[in-house]
Backbone as a printed PyTorch tensor [residue, N CA C, xyz], in Angstrom:
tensor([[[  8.5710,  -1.1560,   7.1260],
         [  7.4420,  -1.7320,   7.8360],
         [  7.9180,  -2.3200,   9.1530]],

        [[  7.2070,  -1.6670,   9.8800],
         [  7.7350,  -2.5720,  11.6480],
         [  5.9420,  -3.6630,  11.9280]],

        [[  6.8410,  -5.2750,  12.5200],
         [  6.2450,  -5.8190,  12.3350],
         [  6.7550,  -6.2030,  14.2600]],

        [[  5.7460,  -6.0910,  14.9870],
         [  5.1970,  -6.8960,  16.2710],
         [  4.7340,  -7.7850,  16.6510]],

        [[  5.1780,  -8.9760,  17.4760],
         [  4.6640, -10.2190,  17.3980],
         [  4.6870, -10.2030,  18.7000]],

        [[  3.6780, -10.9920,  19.5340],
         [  3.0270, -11.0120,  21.0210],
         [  2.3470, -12.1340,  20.6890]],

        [[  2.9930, -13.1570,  21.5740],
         [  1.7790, -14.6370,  21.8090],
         [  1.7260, -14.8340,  20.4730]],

        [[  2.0680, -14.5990,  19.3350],
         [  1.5630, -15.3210,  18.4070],
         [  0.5040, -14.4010,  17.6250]],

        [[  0.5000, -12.9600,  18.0260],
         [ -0.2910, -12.2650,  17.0150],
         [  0.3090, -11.2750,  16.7040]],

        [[  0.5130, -10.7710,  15.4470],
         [  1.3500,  -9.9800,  14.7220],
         [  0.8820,  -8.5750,  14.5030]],

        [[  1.4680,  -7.2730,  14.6650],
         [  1.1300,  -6.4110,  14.4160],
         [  1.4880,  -5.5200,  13.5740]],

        [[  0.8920,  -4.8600,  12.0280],
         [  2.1840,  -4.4350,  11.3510],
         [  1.8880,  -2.9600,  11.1220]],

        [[  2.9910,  -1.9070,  11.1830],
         [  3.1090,  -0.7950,  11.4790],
         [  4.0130,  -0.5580,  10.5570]],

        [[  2.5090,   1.1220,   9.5850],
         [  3.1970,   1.3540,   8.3750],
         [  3.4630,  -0.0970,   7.3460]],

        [[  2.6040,  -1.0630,   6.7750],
         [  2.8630,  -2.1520,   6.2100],
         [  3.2740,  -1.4510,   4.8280]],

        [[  3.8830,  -2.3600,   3.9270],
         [  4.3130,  -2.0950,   2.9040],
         [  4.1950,  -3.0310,   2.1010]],

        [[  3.3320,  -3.4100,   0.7510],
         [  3.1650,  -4.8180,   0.1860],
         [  4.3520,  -5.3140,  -0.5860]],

        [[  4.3690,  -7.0780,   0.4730],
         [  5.2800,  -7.3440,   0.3580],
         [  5.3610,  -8.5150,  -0.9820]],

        [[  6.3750,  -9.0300,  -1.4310],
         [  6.5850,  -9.7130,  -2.6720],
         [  6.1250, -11.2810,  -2.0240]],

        [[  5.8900, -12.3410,  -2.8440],
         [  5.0300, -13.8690,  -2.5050],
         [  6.2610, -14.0220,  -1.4090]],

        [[  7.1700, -14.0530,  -1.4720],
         [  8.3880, -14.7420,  -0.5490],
         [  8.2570, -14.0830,   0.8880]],

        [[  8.4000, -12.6370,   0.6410],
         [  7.6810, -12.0050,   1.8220],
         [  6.6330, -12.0840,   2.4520]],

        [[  5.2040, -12.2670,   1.8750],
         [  4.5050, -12.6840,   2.2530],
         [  4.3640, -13.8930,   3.0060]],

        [[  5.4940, -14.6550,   2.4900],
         [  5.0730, -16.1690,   3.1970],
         [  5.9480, -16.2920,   4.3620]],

        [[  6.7450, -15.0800,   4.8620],
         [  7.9350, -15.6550,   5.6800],
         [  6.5990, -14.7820,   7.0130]],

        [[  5.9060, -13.4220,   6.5850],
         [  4.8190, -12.7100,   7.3740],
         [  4.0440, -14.0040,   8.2840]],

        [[  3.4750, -14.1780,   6.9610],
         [  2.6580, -15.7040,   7.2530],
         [  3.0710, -16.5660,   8.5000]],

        [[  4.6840, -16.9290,   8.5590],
         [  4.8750, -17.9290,   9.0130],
         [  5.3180, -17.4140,  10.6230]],

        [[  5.1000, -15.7560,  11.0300],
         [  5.4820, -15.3730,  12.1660],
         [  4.1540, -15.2950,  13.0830]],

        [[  2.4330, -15.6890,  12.5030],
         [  1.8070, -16.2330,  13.1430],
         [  0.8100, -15.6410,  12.7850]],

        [[ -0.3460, -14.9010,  13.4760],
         [ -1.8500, -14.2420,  12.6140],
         [ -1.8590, -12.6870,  12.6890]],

        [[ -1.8880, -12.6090,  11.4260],
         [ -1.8970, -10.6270,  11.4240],
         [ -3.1190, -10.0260,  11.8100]],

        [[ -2.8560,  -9.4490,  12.9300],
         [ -4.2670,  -9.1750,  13.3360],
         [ -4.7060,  -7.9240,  13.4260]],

        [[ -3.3270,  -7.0840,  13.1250],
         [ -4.3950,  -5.1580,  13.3500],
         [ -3.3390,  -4.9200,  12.4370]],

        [[ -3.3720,  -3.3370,  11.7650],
         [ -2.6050,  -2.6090,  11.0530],
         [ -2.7320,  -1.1970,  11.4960]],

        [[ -1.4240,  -0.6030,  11.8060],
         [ -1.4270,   0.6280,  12.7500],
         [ -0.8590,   1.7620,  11.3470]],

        [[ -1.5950,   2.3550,  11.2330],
         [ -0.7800,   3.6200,  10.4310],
         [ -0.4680,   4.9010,  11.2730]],

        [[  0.6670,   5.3850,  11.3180],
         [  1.2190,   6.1700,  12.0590],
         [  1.1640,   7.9000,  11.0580]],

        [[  1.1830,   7.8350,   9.9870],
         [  1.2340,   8.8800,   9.5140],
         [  0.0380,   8.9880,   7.8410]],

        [[ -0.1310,  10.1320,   8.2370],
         [ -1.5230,  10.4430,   7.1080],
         [ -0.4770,  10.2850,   5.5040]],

        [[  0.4770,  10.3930,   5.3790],
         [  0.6820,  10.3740,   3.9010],
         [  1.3160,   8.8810,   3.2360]],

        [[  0.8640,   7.9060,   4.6590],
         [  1.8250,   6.5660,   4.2280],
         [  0.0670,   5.3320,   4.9410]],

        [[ -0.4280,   4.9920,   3.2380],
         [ -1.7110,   4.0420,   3.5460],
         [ -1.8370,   3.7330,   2.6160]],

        [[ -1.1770,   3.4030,   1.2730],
         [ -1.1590,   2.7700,  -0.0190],
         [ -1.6090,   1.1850,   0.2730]],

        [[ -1.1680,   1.1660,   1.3710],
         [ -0.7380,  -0.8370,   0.6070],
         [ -1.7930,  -1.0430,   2.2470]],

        [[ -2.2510,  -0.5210,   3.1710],
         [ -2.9350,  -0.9250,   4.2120],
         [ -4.3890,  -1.4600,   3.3950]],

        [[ -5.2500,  -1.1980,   2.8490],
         [ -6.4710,  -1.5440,   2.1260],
         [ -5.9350,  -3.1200,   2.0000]],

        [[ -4.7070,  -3.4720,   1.5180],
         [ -4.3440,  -4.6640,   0.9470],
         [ -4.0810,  -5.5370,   2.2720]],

        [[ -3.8670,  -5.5370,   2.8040],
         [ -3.7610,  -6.2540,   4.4830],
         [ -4.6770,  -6.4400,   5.1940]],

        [[ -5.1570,  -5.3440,   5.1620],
         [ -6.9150,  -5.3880,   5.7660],
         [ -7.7670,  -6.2810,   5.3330]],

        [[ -7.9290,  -6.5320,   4.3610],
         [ -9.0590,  -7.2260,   3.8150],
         [ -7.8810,  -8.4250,   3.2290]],

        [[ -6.7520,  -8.6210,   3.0950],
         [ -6.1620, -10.0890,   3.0730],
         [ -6.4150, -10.8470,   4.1370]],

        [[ -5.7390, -10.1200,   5.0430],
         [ -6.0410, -11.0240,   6.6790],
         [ -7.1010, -10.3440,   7.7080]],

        [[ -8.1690,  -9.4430,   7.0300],
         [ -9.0310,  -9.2320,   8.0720],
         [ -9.0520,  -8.6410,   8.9710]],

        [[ -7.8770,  -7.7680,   9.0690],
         [ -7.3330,  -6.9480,   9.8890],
         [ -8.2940,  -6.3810,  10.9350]],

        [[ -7.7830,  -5.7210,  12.1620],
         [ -8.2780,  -4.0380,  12.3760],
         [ -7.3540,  -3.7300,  11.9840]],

        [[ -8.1220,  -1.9360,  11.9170],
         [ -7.5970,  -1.0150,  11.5150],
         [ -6.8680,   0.2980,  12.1260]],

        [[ -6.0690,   0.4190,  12.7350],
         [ -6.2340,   1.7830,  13.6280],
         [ -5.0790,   2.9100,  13.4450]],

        [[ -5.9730,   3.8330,  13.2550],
         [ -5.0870,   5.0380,  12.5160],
         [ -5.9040,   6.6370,  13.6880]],

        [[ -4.8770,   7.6090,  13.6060],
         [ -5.5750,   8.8230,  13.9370],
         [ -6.8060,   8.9240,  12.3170]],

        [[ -7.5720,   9.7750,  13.2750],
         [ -8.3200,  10.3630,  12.1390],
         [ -7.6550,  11.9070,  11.5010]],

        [[ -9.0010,  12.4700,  10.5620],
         [ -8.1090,  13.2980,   9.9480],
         [ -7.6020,  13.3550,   8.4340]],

        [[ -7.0260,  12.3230,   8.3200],
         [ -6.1880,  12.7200,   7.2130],
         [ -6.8290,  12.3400,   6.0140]],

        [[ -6.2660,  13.2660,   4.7350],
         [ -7.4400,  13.0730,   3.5400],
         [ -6.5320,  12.8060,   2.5020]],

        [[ -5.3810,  12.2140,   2.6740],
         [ -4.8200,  11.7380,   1.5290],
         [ -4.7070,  10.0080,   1.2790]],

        [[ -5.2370,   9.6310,   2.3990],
         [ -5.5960,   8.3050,   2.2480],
         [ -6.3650,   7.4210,   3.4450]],

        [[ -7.9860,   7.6280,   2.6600],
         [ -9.4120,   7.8670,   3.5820],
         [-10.0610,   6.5690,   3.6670]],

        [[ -9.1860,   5.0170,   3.3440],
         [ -9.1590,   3.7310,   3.1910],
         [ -8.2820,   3.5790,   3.9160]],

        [[ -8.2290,   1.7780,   4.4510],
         [ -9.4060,   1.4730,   5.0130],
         [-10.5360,   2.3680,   6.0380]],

        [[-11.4750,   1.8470,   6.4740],
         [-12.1920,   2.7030,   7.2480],
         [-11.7760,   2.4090,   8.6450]],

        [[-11.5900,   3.5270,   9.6800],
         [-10.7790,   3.0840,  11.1800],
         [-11.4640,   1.8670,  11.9010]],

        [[-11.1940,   1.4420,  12.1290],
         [-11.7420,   0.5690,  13.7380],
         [-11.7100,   1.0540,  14.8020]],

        [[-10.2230,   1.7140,  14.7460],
         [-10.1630,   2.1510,  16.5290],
         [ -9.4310,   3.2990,  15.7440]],

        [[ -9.4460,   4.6180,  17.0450],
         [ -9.2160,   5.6550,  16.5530],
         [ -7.5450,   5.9680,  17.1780]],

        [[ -6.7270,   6.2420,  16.8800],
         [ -5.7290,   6.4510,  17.4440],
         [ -5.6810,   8.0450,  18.2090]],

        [[ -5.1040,   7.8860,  19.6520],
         [ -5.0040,   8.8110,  20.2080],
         [ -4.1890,   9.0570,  21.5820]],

        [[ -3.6970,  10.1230,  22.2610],
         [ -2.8840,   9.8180,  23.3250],
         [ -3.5050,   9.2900,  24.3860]],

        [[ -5.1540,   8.8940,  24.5920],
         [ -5.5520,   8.5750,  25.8460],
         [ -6.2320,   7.1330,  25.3020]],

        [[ -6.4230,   6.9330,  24.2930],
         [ -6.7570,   5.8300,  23.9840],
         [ -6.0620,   4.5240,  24.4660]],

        [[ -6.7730,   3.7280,  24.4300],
         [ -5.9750,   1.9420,  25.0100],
         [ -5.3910,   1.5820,  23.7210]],

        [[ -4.1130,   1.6300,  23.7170],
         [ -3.2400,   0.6010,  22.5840],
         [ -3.7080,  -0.8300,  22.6820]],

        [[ -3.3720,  -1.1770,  21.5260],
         [ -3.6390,  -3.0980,  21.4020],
         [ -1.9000,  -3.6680,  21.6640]],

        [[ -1.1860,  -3.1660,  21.9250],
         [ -0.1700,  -3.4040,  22.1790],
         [  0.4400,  -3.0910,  23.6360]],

        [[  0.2200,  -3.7740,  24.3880],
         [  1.1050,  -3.6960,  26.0500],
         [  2.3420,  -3.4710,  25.9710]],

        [[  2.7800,  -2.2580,  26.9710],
         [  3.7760,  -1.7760,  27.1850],
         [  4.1130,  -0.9690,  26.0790]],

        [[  3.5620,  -0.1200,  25.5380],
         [  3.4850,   0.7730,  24.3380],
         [  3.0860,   2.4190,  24.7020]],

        [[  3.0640,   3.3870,  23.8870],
         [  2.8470,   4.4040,  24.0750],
         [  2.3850,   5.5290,  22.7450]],

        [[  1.5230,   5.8820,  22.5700],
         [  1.4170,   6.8680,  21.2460],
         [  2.0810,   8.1470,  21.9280]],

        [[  2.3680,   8.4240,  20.9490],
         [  2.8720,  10.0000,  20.5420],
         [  1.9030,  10.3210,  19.3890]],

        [[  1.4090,  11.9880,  19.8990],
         [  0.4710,  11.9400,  18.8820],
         [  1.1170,  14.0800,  18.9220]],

        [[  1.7000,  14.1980,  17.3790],
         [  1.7380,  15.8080,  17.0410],
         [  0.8490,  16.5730,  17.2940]],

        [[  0.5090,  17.4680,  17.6120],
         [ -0.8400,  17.9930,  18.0210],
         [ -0.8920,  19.5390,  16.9110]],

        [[  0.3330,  19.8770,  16.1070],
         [  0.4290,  21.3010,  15.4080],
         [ -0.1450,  20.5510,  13.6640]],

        [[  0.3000,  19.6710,  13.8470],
         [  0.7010,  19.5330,  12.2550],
         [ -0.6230,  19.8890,  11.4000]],

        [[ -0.8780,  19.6360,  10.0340],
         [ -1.6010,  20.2690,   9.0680],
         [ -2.6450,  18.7710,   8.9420]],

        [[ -1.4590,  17.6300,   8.9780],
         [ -2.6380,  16.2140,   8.5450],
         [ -2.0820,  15.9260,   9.7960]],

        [[ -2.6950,  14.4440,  10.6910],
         [ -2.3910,  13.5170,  11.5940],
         [ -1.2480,  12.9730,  11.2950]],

        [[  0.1770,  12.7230,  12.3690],
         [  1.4120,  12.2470,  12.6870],
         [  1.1860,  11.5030,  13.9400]],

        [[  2.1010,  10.4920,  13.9330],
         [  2.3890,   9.8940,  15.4370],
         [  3.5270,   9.3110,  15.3810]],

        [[  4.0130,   8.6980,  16.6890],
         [  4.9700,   7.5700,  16.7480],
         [  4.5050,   6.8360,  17.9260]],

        [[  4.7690,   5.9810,  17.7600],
         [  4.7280,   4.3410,  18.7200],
         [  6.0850,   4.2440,  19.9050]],

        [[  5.6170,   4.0000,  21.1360],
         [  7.2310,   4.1980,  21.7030],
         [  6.4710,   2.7190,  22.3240]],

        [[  7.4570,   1.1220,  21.6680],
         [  7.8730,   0.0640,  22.5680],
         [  8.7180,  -0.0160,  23.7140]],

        [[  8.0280,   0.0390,  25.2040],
         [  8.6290,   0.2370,  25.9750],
         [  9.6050,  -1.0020,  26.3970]],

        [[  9.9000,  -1.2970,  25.7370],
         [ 11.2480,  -2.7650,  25.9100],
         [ 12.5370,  -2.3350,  24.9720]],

        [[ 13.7420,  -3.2610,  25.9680],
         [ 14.7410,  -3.3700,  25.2020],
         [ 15.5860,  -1.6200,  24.9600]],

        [[ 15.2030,  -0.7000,  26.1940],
         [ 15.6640,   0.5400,  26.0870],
         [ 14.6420,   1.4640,  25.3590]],

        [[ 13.8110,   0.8060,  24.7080],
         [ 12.9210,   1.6920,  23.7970],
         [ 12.9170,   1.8310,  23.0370]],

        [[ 12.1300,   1.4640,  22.1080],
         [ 12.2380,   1.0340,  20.2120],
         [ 10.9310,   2.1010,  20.0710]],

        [[ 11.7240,   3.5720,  19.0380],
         [ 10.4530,   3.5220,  18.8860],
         [ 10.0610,   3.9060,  17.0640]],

        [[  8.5990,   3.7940,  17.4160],
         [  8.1530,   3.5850,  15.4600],
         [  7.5780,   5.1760,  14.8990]],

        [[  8.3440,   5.8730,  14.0770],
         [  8.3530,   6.5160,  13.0470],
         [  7.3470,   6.4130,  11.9260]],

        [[  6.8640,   7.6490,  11.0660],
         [  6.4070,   7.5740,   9.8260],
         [  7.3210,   8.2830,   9.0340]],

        [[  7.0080,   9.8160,   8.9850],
         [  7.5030,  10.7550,   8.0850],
         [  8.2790,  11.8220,   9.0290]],

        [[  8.5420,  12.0960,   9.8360],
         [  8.6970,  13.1540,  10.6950],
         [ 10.2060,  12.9230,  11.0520]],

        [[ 10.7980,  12.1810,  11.8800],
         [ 12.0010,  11.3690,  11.6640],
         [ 12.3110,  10.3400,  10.8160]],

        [[ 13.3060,  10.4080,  10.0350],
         [ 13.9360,   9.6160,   9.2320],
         [ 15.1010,   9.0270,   9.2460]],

        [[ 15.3930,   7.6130,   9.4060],
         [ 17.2150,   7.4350,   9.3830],
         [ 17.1440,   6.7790,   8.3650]],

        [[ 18.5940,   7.4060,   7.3030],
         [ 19.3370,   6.7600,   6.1630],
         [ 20.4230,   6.4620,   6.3970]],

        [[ 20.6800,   4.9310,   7.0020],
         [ 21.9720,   4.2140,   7.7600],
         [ 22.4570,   3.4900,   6.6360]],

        [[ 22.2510,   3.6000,   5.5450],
         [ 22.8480,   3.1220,   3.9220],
         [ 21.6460,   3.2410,   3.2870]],

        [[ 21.9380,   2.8100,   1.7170],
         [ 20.8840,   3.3020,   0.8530],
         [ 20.9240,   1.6800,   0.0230]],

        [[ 21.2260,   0.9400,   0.5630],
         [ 21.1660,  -0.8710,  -0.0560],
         [ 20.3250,  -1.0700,  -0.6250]],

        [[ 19.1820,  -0.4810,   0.2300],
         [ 17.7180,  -1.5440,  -0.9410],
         [ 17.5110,  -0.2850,  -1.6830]],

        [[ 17.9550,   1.0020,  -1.9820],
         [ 17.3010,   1.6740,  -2.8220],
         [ 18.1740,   1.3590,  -4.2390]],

        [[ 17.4150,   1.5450,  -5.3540],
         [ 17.9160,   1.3650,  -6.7630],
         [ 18.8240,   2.5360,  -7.1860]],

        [[ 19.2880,   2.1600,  -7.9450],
         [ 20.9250,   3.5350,  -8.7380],
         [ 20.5860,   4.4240,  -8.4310]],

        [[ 19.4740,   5.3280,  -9.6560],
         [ 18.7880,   6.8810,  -9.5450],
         [ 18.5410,   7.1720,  -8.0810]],

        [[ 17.8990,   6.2860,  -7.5050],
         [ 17.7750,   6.6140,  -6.0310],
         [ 18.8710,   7.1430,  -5.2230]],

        [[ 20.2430,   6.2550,  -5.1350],
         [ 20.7860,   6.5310,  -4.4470],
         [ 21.9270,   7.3380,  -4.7660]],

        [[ 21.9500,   7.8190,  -6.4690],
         [ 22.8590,   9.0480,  -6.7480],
         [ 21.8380,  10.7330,  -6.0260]],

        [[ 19.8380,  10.4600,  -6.0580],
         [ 19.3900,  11.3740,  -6.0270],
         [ 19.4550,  11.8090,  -4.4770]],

        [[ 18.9930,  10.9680,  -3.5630],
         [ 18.9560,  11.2120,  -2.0150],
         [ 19.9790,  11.9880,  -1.6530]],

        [[ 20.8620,  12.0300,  -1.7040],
         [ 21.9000,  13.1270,  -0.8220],
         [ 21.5680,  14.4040,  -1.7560]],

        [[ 21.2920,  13.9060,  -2.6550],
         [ 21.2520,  16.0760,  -3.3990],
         [ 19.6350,  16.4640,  -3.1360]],

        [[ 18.9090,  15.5470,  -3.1890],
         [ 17.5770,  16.1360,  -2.3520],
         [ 17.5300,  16.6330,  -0.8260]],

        [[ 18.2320,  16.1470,   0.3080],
         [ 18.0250,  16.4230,   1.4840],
         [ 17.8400,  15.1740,   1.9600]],

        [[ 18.4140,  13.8390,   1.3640],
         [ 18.1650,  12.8390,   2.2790],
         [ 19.4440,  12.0000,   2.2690]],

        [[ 20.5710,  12.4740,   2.8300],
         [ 22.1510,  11.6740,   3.5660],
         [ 22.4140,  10.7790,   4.3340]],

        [[ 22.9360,  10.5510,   4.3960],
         [ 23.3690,   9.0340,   5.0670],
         [ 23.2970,   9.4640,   6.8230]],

        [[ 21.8220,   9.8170,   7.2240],
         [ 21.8220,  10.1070,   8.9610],
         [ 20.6080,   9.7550,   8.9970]],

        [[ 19.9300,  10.4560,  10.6220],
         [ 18.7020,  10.9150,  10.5950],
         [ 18.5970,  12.1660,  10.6470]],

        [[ 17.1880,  12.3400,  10.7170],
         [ 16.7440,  13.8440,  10.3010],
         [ 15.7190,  14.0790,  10.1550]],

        [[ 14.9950,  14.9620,  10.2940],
         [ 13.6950,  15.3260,  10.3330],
         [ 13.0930,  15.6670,   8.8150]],

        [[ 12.0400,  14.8700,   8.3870],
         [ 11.6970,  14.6780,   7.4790],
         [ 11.9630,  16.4510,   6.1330]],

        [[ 12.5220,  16.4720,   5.3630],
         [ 12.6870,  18.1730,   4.7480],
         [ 10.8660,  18.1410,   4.2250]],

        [[ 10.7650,  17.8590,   3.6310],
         [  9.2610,  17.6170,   2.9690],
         [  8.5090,  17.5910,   3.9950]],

        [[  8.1550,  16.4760,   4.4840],
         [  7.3580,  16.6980,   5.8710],
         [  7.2120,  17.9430,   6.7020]],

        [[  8.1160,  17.9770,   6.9800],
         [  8.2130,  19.6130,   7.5710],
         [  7.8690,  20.4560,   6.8530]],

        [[  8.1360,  20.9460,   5.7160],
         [  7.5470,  22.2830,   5.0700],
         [  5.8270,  21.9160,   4.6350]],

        [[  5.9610,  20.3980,   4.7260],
         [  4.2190,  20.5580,   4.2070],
         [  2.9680,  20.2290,   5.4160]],

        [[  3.7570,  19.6000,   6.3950],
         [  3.1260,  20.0530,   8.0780],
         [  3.3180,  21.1990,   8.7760]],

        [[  3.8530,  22.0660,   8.3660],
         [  4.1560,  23.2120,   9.3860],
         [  3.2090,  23.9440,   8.8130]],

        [[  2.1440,  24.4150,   9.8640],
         [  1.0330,  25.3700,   9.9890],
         [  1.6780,  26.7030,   9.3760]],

        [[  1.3160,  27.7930,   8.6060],
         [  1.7950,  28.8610,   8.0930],
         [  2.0880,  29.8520,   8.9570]],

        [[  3.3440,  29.7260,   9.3040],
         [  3.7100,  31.3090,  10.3270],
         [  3.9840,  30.4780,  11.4860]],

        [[  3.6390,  29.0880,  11.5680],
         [  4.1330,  28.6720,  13.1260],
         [  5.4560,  27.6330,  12.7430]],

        [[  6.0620,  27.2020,  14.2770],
         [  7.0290,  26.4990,  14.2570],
         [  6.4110,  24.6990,  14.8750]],

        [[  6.8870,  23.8640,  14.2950],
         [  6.7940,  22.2810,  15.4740],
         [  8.0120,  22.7130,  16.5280]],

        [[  8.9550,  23.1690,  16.8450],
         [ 10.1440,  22.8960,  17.5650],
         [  9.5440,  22.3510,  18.9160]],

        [[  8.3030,  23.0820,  19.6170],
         [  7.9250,  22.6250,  20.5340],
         [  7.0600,  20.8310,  20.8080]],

        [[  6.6580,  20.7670,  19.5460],
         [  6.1030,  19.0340,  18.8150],
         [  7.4750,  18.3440,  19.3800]],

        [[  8.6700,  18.4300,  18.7590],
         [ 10.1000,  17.3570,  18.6820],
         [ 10.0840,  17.7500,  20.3270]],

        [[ 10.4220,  18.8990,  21.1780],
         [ 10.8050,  18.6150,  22.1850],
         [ 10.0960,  17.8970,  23.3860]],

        [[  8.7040,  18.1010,  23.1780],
         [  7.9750,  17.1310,  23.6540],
         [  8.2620,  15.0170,  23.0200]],

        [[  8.7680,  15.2670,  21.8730],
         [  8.5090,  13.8670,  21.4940],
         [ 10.1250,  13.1500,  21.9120]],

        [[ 10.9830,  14.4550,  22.2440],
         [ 12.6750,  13.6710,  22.6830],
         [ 12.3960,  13.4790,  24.2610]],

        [[ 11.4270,  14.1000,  24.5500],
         [ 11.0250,  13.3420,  26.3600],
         [ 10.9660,  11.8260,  26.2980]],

        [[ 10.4530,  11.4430,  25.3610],
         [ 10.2700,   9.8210,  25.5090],
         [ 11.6980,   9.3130,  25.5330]],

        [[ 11.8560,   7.9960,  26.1850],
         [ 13.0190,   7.0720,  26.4410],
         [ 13.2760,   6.3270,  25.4690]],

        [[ 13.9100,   6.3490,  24.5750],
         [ 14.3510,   5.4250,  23.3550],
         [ 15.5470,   5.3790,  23.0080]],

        [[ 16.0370,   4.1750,  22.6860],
         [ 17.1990,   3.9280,  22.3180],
         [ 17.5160,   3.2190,  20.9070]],

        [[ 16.1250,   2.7160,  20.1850],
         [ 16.5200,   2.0480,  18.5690],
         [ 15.4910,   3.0220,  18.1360]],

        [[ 15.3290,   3.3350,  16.7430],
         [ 14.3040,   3.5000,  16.2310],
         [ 13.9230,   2.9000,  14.7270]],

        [[ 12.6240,   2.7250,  14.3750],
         [ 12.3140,   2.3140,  13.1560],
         [ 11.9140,   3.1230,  12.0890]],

        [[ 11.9090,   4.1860,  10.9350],
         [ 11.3460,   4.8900,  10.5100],
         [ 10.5300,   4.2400,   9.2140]],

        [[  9.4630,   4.9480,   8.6060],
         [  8.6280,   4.2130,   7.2440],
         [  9.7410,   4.1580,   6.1080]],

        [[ 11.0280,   5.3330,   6.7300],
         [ 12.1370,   5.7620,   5.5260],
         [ 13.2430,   5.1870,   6.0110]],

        [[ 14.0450,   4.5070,   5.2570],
         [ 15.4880,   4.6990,   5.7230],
         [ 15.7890,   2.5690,   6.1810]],

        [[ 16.1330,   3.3220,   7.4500],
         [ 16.8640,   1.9190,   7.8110],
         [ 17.2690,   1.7980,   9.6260]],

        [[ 16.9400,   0.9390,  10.0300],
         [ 16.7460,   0.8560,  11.2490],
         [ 17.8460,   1.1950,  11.6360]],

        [[ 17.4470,   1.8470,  13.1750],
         [ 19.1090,   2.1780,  14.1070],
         [ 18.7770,   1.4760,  15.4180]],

        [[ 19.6070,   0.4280,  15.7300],
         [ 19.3450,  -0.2100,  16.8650],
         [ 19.9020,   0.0760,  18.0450]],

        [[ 20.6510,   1.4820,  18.2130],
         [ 20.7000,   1.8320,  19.2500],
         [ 21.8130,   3.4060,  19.2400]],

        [[ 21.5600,   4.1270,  20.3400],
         [ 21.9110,   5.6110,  19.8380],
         [ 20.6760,   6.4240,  19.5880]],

        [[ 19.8540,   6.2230,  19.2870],
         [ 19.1370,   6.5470,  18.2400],
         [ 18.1890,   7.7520,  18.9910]],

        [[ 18.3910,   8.2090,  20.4900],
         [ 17.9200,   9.0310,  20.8960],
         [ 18.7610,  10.4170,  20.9750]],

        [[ 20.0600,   9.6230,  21.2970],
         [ 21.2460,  10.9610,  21.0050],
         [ 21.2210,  11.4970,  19.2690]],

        [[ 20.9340,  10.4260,  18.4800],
         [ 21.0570,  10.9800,  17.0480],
         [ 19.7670,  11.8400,  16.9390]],

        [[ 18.6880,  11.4660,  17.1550],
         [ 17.4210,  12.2020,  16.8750],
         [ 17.6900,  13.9400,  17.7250]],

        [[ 18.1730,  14.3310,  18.7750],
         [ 18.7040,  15.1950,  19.1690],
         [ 19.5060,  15.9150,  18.3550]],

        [[ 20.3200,  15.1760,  17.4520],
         [ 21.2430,  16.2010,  16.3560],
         [ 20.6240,  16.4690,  15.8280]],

        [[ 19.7030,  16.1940,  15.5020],
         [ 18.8790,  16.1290,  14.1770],
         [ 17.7450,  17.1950,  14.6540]],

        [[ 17.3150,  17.4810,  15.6940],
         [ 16.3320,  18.3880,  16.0080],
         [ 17.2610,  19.9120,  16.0650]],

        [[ 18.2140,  19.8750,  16.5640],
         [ 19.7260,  20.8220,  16.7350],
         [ 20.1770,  21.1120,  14.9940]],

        [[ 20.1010,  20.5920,  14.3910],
         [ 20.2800,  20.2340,  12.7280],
         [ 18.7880,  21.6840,  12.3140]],

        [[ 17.9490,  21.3880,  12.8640],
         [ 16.8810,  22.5510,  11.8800],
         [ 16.5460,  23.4230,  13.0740]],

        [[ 16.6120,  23.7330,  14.5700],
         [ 16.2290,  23.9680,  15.3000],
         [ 17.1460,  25.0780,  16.2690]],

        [[ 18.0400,  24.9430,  15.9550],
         [ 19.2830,  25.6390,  16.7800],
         [ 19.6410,  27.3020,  15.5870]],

        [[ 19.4680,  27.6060,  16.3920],
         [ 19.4690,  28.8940,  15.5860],
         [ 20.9480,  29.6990,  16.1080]]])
């Protein structure tokens, strides 16, 4: 979960429900005021934020695997962000709605769902987890989501042209819904990683 704070109002991207302790440390970084979902297969725990703190809501439309909460604002590349100095990225091939968030500070932080992934250790995941991830397709890097990809890619077409449009943006950390933050590099790594399924 990437969490944004401006003046005192909090923004949380991709939320994830958090335990009472978590909750109260959220609490204490000031008023949660919108919830951004970046990708159609990650909205479990947004219903629960929304209507805790009253949220908006703002997501692309589209996607039918999770059709709660109802949007407020629609996410899109020409649309006005609630966040200054920000930028959507919005996939334009895929099968459901994808995006990423590019924070234009600090070199460029930018926010992930399913599409890029970094696994910079596997700490918070439990045993089974972290004997299973490397024999599924998910190692200690980043990488472009394996799943994601075979279940967004339109039949008979390629994204390669989606990633090379989305490595134009300027970034240097990134956050993904998976994995574990990389605070810097993180534009040269996403490059291997497109070179990783893309380089023929």
């Amino acid at each position: 979960m990437g969490i944004i704070r401006v003046d005192g109002d909090v923004t949380l991207i991709n939320p994830i429900w958090l335990n009472e302790d978590g909750e109260k440390q959220l609490k204490s970084l000031g008023n949660v005021r919108r919830v951004i979902r970046l990708g159609a297969f990650h909205g479990v725990d947004d219903p629960y934020y929304v209507e805790k703190f009253q949220t908006e809501f703002w997501s692309q439309s589209g996607g039918t695997t999770y059709t709660q909460p109802n949007i407020d604002h629609e996410l899109s590349e020409t649309a006005q962000l609630p966040i200054g100095g920000s930028t959507l990225f919005c996939f334009r091939k895929t099968v459901q709605p994808e995006s990423a968030l590019l924070l234009e500070r600090d070199d460029g932080i930018l926010f992930t769902c399913d599409a890029i992934q970094h696994y910079g250790d596997y700490r918070l995941n439990n045993l089974p987890a972290k004997i299973l991830l490397p024999l599924i397709g998910f190692p200690k890097k980043m990488l472009i989501g394996p799943i994601w990809l075979k279940v967004m890619t339109p039949e008979g077409e390629s994204l390669k042209n989606e990633f090379e449009r989305l490595l134009e943006l300027k970034f240097d950390s990134l956050l993904s819904a998976h994995g574990s933050f990389l605070a810097s590099g993180a534009h040269d790594t996403a490059e291997r990683a497109f070179d990783t399924v893309y380089s023929a």
